[in-house]
N, C-alpha and C positions, 0 to 999 in steps of 0.2 A: 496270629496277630494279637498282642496285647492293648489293652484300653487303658487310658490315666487320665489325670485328670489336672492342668498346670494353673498356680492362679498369678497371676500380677495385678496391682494397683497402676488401674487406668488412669491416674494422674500423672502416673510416671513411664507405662508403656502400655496403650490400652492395644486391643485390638485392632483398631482402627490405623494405629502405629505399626503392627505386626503387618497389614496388610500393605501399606506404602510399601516396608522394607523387603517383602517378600522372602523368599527362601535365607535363613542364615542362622547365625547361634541363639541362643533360647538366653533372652536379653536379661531377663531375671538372676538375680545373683543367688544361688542357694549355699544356705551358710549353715545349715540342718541337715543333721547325718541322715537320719532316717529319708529326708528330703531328696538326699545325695546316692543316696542305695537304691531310690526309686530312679531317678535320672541315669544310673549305674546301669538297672535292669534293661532298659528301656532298648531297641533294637529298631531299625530302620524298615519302617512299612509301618509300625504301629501307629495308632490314633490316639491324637488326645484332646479333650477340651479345653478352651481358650476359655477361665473363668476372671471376670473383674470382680476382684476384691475388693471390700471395705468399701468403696463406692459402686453404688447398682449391684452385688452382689450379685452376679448371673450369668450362668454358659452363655456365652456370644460367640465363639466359631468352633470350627475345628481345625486343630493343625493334622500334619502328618511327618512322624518323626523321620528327616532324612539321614542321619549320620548318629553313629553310639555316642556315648559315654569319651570325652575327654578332657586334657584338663583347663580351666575356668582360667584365662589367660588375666581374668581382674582377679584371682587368689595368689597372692603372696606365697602361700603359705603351704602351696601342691598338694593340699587335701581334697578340695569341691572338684569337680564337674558341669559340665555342660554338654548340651547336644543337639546337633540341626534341627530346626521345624522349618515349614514352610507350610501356609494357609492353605487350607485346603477348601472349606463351605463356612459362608455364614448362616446362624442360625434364621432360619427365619420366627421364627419366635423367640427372645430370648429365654431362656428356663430360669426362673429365679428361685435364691435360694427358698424363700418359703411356697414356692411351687415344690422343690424337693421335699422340704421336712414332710409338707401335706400328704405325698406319695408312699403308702402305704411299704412298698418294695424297698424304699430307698434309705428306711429308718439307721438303718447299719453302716453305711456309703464312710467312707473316714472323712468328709466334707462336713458329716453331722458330728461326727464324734470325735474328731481331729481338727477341730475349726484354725487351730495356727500352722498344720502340715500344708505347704505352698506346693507339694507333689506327691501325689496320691493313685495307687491303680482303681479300678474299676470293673464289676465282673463285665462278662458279656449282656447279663439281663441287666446290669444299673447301666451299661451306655444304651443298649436298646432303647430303654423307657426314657430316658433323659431326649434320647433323637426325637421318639416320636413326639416327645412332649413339645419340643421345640421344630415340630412340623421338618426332618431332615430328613427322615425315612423313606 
């Protein structure tokens, strides 16, 4: 099982949105190849984090990827991708980003060093510490 890491602008589908709508396609539109190779990877069991961007900045759930890589039915253009989530835990603490930078392990994370990549993996010790951090362990 692989870990990643998805973000959206909560003004536009926050979490709280993802959890109404329950199981279905990954509402975010990725228009970023590197974006779209990770969404590519991506296979049914794996975890990812529910991160808001730009406002609050901070893991608040976890989905769990139900269905691969297919194609993004709002792309014209039959390049992008998309692929099932469905909710799986909220955080009980949210993890915010400057709880990450602070995290000694997490310095390297592509959330730090990739701040405009909207899909990201993650090793097994950067979702470890992210869970614990946010009390999910």
């Amino acid at each position: 099982m692989a870990h990643w890491l998805l973000k959206s602008e909560p003004y536009k589908f926050s979490w709280e949105d993802q959890l109404k709508k329950g199981e279905g396609r990954w509402e975010k539109r990725v228009r970023n190849y590197q974006a779209r190779n990770n969404l590519s990877a991506m296979t049914p069991g794996d975890q990812a984090f529910f991160y808001h961007s730009n406002e609050g900045k901070e893991v608040v759930g976890i989905l769990e990827i139900t269905q691969k890589a297919y194609p993004d039915p709002d792309d014209e253009t039959g390049k992008f991708v998309t692929v099932g989530v469905k909710p799986k835990k909220s955080m009980t603490a949210p993890v915010t980003l400057a709880d990450i930078k602070s995290h000694p392990d997490l310095q390297n994370i592509a959330l730090v060093r990739q701040s405009r990549l909207s899909v990201m993996p993650l090793t097994d010790k950067e979702w470890r510490i992210i869970c614990e951090m946010g009390h999910v362990l």
